[in-house]
Every structure is written in C-alpha cells, then in structure tokens.
TORRO-336206 format. One line per field, with one value per residue: residue number from 1; residue in three letters; x, y, z of N, C-alpha, C in turn. Coordinates in steps of 0.1 Angstrom, whole numbers. Layout:
! TORRO-336206
pos <- NUM; ...
code <- ALA; ...
n_x <- X; ...
n_y <- Y; ...
n_z <- Z; ...
ca_x <- X; ...
ca_y <- Y; ...
ca_z <- Z; ...
c_x <- X; ...
c_y <- Y; ...
c_z <- Z; ...
//
This chain:
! TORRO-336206
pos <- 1; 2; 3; 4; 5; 6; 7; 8; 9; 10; 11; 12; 13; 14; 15; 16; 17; 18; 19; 20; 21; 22; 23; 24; 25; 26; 27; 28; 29; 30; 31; 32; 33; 34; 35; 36; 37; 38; 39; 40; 41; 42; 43; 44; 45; 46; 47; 48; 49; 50; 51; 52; 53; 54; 55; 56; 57; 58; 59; 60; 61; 62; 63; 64; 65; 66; 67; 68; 69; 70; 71; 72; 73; 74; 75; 76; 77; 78; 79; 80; 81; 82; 83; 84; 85; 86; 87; 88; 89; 90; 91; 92; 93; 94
code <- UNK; UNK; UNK; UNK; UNK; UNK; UNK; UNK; UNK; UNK; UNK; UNK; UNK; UNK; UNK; UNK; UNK; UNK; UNK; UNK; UNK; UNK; UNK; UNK; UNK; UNK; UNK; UNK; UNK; UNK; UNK; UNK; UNK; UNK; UNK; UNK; UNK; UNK; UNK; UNK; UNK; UNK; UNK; UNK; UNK; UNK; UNK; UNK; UNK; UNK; UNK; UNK; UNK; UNK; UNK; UNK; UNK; UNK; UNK; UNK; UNK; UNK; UNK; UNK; UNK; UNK; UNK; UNK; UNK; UNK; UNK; UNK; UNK; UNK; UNK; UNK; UNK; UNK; UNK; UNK; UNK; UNK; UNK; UNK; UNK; UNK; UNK; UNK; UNK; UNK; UNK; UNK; UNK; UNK
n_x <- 8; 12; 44; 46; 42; 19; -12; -12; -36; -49; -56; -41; -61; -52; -44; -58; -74; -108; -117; -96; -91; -112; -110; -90; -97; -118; -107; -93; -109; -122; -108; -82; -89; -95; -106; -114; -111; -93; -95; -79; -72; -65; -62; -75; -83; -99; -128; -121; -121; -145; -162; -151; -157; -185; -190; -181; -200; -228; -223; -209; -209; -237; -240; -222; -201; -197; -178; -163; -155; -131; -123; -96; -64; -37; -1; 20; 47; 73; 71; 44; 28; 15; -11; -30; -64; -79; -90; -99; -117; -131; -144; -160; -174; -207
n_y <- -12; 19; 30; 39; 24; -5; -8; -28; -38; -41; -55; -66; -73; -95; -120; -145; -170; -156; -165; -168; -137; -136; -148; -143; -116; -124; -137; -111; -95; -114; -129; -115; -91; -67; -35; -25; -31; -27; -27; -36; -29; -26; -19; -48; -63; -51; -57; -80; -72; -65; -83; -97; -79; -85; -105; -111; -100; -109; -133; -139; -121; -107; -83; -65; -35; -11; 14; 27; 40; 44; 57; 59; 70; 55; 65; 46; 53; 71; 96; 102; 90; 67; 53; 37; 25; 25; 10; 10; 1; 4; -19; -26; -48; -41
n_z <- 0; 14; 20; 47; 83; 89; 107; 135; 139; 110; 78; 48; 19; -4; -34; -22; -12; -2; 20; 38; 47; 58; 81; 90; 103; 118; 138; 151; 158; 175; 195; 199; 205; 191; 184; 166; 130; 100; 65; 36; 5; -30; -66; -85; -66; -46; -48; -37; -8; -7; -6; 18; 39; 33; 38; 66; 77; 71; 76; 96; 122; 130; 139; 131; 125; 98; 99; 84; 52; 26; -6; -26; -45; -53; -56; -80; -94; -87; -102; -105; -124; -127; -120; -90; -80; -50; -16; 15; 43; 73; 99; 127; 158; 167
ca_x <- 0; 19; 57; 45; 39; 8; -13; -14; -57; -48; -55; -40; -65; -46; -48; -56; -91; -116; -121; -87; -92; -125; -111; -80; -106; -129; -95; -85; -117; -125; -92; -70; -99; -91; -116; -117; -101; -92; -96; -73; -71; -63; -65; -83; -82; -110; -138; -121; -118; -158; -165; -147; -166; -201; -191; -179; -214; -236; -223; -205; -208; -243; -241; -207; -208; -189; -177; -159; -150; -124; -120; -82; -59; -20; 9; 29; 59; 82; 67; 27; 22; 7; -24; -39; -74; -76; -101; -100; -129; -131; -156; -163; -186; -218
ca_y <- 0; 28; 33; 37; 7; -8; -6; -42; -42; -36; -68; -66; -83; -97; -130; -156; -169; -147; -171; -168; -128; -134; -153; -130; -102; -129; -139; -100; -90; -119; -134; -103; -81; -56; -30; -22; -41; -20; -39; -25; -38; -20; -28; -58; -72; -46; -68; -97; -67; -62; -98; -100; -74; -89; -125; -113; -91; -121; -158; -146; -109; -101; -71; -59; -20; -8; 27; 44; 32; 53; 49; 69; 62; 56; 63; 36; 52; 81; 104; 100; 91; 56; 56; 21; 26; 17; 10; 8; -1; 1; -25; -31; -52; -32
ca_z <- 0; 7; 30; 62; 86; 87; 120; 140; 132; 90; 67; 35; 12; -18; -42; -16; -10; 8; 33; 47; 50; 66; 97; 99; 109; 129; 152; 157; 167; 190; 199; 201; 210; 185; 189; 148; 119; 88; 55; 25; -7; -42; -78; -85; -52; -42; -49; -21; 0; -3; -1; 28; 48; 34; 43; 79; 82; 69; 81; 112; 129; 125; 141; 125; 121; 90; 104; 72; 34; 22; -17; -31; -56; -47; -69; -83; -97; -82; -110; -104; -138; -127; -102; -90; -70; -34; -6; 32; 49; 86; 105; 145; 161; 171
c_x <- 9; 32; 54; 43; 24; 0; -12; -29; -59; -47; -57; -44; -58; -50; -54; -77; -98; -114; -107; -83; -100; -121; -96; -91; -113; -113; -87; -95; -124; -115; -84; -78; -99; -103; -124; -106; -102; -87; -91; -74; -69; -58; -78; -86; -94; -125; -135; -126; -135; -164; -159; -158; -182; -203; -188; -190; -226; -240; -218; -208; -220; -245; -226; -212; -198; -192; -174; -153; -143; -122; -107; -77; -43; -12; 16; 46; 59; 75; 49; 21; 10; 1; -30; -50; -73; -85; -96; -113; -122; -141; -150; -174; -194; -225
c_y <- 12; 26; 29; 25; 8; -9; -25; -47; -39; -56; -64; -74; -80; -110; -142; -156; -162; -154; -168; -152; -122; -138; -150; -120; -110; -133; -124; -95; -98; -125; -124; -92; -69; -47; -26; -30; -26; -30; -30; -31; -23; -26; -36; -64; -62; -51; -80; -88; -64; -71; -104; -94; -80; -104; -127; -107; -104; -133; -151; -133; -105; -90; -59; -43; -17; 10; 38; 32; 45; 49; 62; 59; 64; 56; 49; 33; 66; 100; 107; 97; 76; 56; 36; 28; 18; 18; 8; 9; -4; -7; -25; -37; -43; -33
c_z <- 0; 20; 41; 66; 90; 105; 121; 133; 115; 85; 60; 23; -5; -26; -33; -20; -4; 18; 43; 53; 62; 82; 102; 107; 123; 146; 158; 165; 178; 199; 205; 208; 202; 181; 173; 138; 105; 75; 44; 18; -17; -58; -78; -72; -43; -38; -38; -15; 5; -2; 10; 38; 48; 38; 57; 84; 80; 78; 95; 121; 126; 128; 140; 117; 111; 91; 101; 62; 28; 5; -19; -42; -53; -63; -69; -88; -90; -89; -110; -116; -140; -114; -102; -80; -60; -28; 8; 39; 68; 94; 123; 154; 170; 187
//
C-alpha cells in the first residue's frame, strides 16, 4: 500500500481466498480483541476486500458496524504518472 507501517488491526487483502481474509478479521476482533479491523485492498483485489466485509457481516458478525470506506488512488511510480485505486474499509462489532 503505501511506505509507512501498517497498523497491527490492517489486513491486507490480496490473491488468496476470501475465506482466509474473513477469519484473519474474525481472530482480531475476537481473539486479540481488537476494537476495529481495517480492511485495504487495491486494484483488483478490491472486490475480495468487499466480499470479505459482506461474508464477515452475513455468516458470522451479524451485528458488524462498517464505520468508514475510504475509496483513493496511490501512486505507483516516483513520477505519479501511474495511479492504481484503493479501498479501506473500517468495520467493528456493534
């Protein structure tokens, strides 16, 4: 995503299956206690990133509050001449 470090409550949804996204979030917010999870993704990988949040709001958290959706676009090269779109979604159980 971008330089900086990522917080501890950030999953980076990339190529894997959803499902393995879905029960990183379900083990931070009940395991770890983590009071909010932030869910990023960009490019293509946007769409896990929203099938993640509707499959942890669905099948397992039904009272899962989705508290901000940020949509931006990050540079890719030094120059800004290449943009990829990005999401971060913030959820917390209700």
């Amino acid at each position: 995503m971008s330089i900086e470090p990522q917080k501890p409550n950030t999953i980076l949804v990339g190529k894997k299956p959803t499902i393995n996204y879905v029960m990183a979030a379900l083990k931070l917010l009940n395991e770890e206690g983590a009071p909010e999870v932030v869910i990023k993704a960009r490019g293509r990988n946007i769409c896990n990133a929203v099938d993640t949040v509707e499959m942890l709001k669905n099948l397992f958290i039904k009272n899962l509050v989705i508290k901000s959706v940020n949509i931006y676009s990050e540079n890719l090269d030094t120059e800004g001449k290449k943009k990829v779109s990005a999401i971060e979604i913030v959820v917390a159980k209700g």
